[in-house]
N, CA, C and O atoms as a GROMACS GRO file, in nm:
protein
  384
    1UNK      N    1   0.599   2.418  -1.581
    1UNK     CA    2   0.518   2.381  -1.467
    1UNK      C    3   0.613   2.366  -1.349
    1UNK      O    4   0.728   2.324  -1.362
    2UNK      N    5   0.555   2.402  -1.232
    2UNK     CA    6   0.665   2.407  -1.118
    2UNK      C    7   0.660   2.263  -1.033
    2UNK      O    8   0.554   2.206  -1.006
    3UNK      N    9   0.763   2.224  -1.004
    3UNK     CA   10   0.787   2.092  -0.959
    3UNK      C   11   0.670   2.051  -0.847
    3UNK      O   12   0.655   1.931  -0.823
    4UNK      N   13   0.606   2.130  -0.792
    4UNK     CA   14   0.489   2.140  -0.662
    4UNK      C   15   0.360   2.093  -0.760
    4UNK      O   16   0.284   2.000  -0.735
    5UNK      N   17   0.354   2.174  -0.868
    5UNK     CA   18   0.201   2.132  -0.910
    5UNK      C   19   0.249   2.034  -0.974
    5UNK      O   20   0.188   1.937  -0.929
    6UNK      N   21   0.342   1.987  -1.077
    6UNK     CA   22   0.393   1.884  -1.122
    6UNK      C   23   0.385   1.726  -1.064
    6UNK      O   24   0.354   1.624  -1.126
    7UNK      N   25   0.426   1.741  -0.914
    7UNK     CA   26   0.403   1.666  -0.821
    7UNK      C   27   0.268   1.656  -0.814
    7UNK      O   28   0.219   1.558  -0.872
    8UNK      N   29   0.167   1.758  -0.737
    8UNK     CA   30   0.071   1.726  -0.742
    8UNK      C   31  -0.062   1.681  -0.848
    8UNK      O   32  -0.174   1.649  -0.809
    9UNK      N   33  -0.017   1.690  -0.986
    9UNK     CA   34  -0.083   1.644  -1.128
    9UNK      C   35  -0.073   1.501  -1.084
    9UNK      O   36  -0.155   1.414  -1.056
   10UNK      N   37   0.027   1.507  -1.088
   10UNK     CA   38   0.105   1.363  -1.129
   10UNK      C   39   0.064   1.252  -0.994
   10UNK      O   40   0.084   1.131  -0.988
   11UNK      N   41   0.001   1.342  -0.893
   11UNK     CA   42  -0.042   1.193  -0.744
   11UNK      C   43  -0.103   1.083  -0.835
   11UNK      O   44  -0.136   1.079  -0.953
   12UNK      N   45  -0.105   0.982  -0.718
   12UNK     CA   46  -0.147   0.830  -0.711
   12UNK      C   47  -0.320   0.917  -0.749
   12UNK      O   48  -0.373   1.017  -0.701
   13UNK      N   49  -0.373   0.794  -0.882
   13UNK     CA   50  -0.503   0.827  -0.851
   13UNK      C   51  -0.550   0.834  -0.757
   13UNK      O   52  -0.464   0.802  -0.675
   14UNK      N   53  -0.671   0.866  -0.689
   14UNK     CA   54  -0.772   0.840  -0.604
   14UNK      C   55  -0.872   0.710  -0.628
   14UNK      O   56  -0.927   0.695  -0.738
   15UNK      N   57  -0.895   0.613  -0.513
   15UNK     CA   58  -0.964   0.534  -0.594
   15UNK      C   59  -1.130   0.554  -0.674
   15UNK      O   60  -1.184   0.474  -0.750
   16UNK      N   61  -1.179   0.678  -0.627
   16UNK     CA   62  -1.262   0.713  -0.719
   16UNK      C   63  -1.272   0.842  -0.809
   16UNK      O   64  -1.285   0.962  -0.784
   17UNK      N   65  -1.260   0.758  -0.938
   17UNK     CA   66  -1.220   0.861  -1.010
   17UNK      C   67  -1.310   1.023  -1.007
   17UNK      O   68  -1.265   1.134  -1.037
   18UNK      N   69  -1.417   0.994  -0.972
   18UNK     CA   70  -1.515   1.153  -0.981
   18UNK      C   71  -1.412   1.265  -0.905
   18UNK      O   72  -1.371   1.374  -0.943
   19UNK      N   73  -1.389   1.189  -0.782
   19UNK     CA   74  -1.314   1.256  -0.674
   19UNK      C   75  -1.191   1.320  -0.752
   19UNK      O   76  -1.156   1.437  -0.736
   20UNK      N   77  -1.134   1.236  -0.832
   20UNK     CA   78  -0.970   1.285  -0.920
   20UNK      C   79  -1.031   1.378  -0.980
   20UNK      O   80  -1.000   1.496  -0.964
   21UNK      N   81  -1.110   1.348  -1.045
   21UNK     CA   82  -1.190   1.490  -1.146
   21UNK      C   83  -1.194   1.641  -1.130
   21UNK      O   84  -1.160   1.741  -1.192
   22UNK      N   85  -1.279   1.596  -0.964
   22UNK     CA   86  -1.313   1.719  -0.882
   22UNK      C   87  -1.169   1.786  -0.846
   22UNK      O   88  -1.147   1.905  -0.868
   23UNK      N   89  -1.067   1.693  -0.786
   23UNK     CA   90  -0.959   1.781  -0.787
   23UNK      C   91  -0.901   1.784  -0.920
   23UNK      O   92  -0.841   1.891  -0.929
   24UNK      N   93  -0.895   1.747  -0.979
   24UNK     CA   94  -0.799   1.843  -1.151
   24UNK      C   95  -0.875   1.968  -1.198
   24UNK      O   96  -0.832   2.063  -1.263
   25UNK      N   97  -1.012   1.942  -1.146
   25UNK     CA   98  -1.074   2.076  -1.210
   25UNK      C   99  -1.100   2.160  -1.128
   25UNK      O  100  -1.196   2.234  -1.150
   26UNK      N  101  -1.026   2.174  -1.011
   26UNK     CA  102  -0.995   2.275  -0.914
   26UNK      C  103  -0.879   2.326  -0.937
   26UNK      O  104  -0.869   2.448  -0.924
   27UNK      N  105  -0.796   2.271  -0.964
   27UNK     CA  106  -0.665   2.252  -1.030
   27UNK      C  107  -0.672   2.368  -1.162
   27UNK      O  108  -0.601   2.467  -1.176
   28UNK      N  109  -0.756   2.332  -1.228
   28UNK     CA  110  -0.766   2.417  -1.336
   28UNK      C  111  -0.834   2.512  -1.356
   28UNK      O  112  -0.830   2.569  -1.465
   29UNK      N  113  -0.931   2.560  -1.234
   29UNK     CA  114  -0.992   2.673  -1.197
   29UNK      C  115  -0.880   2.774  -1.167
   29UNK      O  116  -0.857   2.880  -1.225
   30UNK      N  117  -0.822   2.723  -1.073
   30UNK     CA  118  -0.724   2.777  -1.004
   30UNK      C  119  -0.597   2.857  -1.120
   30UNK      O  120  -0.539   2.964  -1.102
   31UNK      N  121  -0.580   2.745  -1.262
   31UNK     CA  122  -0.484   2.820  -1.347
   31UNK      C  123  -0.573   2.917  -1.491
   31UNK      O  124  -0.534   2.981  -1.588
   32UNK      N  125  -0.680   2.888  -1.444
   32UNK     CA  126  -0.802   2.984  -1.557
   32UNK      C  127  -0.792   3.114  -1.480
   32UNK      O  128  -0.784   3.221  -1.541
   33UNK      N  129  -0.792   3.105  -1.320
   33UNK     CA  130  -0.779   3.220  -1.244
   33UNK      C  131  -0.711   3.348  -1.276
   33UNK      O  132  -0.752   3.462  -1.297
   34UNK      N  133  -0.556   3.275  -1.270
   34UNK     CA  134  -0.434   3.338  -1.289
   34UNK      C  135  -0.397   3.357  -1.421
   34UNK      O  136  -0.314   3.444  -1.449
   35UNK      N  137  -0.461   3.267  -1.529
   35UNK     CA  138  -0.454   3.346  -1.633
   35UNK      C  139  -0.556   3.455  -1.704
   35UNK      O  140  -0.555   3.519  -1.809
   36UNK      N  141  -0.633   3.444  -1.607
   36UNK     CA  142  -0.738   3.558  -1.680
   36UNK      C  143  -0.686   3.710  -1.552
   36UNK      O  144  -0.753   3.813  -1.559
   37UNK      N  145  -0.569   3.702  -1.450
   37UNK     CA  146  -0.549   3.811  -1.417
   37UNK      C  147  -0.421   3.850  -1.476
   37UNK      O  148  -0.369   3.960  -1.462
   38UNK      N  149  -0.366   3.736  -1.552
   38UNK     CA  150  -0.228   3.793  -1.609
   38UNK      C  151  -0.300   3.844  -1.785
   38UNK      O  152  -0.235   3.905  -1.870
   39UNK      N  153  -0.378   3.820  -1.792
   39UNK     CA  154  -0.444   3.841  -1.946
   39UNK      C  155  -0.497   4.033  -1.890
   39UNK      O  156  -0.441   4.119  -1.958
   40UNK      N  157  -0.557   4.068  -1.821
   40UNK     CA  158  -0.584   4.199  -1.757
   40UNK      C  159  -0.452   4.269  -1.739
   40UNK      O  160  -0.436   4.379  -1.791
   41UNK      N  161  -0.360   4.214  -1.672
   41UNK     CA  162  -0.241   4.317  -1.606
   41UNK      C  163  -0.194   4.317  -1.795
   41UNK      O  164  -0.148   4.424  -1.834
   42UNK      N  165  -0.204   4.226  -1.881
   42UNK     CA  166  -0.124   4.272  -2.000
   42UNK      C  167  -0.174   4.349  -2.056
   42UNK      O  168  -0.109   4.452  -2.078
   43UNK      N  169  -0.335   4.337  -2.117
   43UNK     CA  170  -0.374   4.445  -2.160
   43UNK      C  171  -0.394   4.603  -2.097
   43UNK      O  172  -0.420   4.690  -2.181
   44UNK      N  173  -0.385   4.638  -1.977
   44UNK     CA  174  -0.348   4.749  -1.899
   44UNK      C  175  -0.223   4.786  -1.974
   44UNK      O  176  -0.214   4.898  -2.024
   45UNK      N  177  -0.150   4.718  -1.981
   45UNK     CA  178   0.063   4.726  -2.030
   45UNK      C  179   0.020   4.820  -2.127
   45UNK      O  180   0.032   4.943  -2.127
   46UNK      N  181  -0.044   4.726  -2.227
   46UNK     CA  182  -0.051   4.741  -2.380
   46UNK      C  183  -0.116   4.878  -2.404
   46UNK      O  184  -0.066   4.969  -2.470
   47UNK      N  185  -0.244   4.880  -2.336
   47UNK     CA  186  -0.251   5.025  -2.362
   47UNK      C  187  -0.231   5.147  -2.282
   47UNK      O  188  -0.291   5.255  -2.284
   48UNK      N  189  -0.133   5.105  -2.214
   48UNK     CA  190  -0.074   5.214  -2.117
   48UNK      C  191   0.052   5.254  -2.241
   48UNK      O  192   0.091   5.370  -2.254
   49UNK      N  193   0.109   5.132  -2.332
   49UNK     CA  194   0.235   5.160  -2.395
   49UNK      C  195   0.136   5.216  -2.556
   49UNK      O  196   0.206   5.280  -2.635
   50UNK      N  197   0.048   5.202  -2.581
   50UNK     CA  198  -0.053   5.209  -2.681
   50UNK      C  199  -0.062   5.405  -2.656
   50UNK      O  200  -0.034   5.467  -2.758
   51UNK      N  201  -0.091   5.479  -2.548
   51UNK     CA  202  -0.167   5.566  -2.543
   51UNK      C  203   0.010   5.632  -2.508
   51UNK      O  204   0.037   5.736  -2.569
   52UNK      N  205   0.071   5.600  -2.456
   52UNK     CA  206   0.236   5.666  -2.424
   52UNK      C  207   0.250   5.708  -2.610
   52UNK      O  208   0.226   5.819  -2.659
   53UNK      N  209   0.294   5.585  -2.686
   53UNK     CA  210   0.287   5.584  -2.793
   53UNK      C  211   0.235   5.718  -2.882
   53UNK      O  212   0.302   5.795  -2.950
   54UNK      N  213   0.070   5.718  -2.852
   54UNK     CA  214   0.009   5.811  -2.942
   54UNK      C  215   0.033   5.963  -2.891
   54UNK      O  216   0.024   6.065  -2.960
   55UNK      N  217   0.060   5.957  -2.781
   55UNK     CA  218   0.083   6.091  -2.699
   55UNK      C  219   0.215   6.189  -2.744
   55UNK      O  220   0.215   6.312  -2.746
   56UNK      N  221   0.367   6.066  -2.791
   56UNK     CA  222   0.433   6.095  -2.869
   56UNK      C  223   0.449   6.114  -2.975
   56UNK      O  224   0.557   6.151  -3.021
   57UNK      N  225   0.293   6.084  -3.075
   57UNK     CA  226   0.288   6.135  -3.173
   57UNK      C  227   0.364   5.988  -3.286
   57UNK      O  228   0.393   6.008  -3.405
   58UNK      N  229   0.376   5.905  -3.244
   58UNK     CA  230   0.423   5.751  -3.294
   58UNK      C  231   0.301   5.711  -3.334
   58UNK      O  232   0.202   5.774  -3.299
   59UNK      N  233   0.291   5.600  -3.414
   59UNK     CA  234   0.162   5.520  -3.433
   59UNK      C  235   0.151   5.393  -3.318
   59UNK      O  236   0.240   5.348  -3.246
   60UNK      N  237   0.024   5.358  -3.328
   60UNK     CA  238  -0.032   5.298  -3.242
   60UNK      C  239   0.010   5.147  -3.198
   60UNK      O  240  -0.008   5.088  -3.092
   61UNK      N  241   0.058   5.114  -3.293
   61UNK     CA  242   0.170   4.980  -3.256
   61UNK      C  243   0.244   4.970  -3.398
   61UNK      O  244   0.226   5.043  -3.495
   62UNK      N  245   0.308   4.890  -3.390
   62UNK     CA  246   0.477   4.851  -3.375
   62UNK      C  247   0.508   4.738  -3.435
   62UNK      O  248   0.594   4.663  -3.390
   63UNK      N  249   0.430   4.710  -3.561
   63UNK     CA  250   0.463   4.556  -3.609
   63UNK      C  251   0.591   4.452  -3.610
   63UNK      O  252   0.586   4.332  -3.583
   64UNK      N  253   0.704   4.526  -3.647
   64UNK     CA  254   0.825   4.428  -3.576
   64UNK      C  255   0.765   4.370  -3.421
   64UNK      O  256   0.769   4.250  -3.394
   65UNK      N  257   0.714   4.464  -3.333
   65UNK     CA  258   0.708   4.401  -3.205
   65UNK      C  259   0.591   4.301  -3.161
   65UNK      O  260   0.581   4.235  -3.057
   66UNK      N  261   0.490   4.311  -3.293
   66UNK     CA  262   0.384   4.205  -3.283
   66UNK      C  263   0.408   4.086  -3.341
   66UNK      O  264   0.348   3.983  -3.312
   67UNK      N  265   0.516   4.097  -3.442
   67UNK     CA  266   0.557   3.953  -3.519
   67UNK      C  267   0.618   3.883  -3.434
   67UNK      O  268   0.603   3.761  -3.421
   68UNK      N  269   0.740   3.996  -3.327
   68UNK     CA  270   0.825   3.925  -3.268
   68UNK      C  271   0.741   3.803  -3.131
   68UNK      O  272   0.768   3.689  -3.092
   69UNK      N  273   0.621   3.918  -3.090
   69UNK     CA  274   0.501   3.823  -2.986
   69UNK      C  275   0.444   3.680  -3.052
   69UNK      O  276   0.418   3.574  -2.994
   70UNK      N  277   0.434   3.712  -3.180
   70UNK     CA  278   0.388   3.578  -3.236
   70UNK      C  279   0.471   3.491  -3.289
   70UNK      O  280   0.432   3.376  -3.308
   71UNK      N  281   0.592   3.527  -3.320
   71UNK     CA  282   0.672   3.410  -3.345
   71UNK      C  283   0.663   3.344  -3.197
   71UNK      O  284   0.600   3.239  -3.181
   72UNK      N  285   0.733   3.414  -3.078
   72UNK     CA  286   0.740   3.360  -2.947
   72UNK      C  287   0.624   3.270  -2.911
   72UNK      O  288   0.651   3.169  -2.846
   73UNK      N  289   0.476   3.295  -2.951
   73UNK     CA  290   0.382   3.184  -2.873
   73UNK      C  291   0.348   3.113  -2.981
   73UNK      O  292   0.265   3.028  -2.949
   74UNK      N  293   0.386   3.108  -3.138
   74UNK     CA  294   0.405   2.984  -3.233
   74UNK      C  295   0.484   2.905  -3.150
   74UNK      O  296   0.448   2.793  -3.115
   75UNK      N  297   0.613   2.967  -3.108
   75UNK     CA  298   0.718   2.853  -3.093
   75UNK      C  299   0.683   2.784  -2.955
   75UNK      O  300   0.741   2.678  -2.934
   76UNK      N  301   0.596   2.831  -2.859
   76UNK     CA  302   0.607   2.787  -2.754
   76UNK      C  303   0.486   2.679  -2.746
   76UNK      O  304   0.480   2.576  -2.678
   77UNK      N  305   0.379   2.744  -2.851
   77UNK     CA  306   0.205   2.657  -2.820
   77UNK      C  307   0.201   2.624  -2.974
   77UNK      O  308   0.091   2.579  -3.004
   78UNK      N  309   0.278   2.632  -3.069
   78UNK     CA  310   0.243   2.599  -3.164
   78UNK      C  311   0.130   2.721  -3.270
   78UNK      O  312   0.109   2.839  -3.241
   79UNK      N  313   0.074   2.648  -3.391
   79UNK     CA  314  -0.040   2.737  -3.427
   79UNK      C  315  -0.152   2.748  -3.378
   79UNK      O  316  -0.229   2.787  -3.465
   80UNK      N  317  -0.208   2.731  -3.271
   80UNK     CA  318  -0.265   2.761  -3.154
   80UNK      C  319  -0.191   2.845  -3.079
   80UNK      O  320  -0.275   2.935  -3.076
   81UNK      N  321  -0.117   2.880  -3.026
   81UNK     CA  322  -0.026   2.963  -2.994
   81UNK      C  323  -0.014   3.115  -3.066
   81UNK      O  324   0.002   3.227  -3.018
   82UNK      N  325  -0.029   3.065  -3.207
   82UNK     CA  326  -0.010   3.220  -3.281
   82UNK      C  327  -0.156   3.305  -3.266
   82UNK      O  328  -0.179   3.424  -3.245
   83UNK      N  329  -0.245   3.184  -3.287
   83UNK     CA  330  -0.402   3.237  -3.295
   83UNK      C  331  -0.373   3.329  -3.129
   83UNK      O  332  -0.382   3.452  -3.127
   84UNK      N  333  -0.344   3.259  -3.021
   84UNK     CA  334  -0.395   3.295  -2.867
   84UNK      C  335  -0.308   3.464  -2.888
   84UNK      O  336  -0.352   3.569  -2.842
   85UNK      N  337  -0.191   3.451  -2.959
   85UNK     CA  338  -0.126   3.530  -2.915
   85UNK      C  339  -0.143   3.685  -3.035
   85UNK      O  340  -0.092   3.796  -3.026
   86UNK      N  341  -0.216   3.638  -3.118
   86UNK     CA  342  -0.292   3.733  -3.178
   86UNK      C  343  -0.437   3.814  -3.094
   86UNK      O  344  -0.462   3.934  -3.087
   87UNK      N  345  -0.525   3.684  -3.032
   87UNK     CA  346  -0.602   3.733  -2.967
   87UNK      C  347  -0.517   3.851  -2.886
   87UNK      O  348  -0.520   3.966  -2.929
   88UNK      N  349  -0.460   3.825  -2.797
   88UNK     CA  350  -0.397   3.919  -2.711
   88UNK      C  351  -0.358   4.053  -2.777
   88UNK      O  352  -0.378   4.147  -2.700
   89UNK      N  353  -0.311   4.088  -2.887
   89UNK     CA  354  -0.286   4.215  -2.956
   89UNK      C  355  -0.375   4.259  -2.928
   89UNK      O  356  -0.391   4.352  -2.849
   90UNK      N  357  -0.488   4.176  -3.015
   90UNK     CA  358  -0.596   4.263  -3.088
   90UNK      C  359  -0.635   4.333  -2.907
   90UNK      O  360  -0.625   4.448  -2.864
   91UNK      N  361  -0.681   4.203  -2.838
   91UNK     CA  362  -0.755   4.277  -2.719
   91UNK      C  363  -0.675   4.402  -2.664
   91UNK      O  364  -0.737   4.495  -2.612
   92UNK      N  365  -0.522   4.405  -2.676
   92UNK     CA  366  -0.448   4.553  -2.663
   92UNK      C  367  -0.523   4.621  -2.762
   92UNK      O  368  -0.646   4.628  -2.753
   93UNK      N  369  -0.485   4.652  -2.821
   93UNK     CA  370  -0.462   4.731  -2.933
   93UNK      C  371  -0.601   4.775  -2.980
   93UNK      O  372  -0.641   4.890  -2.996
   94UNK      N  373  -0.665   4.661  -2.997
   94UNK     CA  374  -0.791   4.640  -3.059
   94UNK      C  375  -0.783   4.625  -3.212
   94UNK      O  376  -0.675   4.635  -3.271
   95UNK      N  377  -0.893   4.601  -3.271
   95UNK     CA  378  -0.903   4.586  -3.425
   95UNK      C  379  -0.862   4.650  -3.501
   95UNK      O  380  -0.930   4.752  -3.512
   96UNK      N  381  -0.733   4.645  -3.604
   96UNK     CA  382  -0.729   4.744  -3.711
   96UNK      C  383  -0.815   4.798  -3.825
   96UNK      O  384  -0.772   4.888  -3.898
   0.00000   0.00000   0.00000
């Protein structure tokens, strides 16, 4: 988290709390935003590297390189983390 929103999480309540509400969940509109356009620019990646892939006559993904994605968001979010970061294959790749 960057020291700006960090700061701003972290303000003096407001003395009414609805008001704190309203801003945290602007707050979190704002990071649902950006992750549902970084969730798009990846799957674009994936099957831009998905269809490069089949064009060379390779198969369609790359399991060393999907274990290596899920160890990385185990270690970072935990097993919640592995689930999210499975979602993300599949939505590349799609269903085997």
């Amino acid at each position: 988290m960057d020291t700006a929103l960090a700061a701003e999480t972290a303000a003096e309540p407001t003395a009414d709390p609805a008001t704190r509400i309203g801003e945290l969940r602007t707050q979190i509109d704002a990071c649902d935003a950006e992750i549902i356009e970084l969730v798009q620019r990846r799957l674009a990646i994936s099957r831009e590297i998905g269809a490069l892939r089949a064009s060379a006559g390779g198969t369609r993904l790359s399991l060393s390189r999907e274990q290596q994605i899920l160890a990385k968001f185990s270690a970072a979010l935990g097993p919640d983390g592995a689930s999210l970061g499975m979602m993300l294959l599949r939505q590349g790749r799609g269903r085997l």
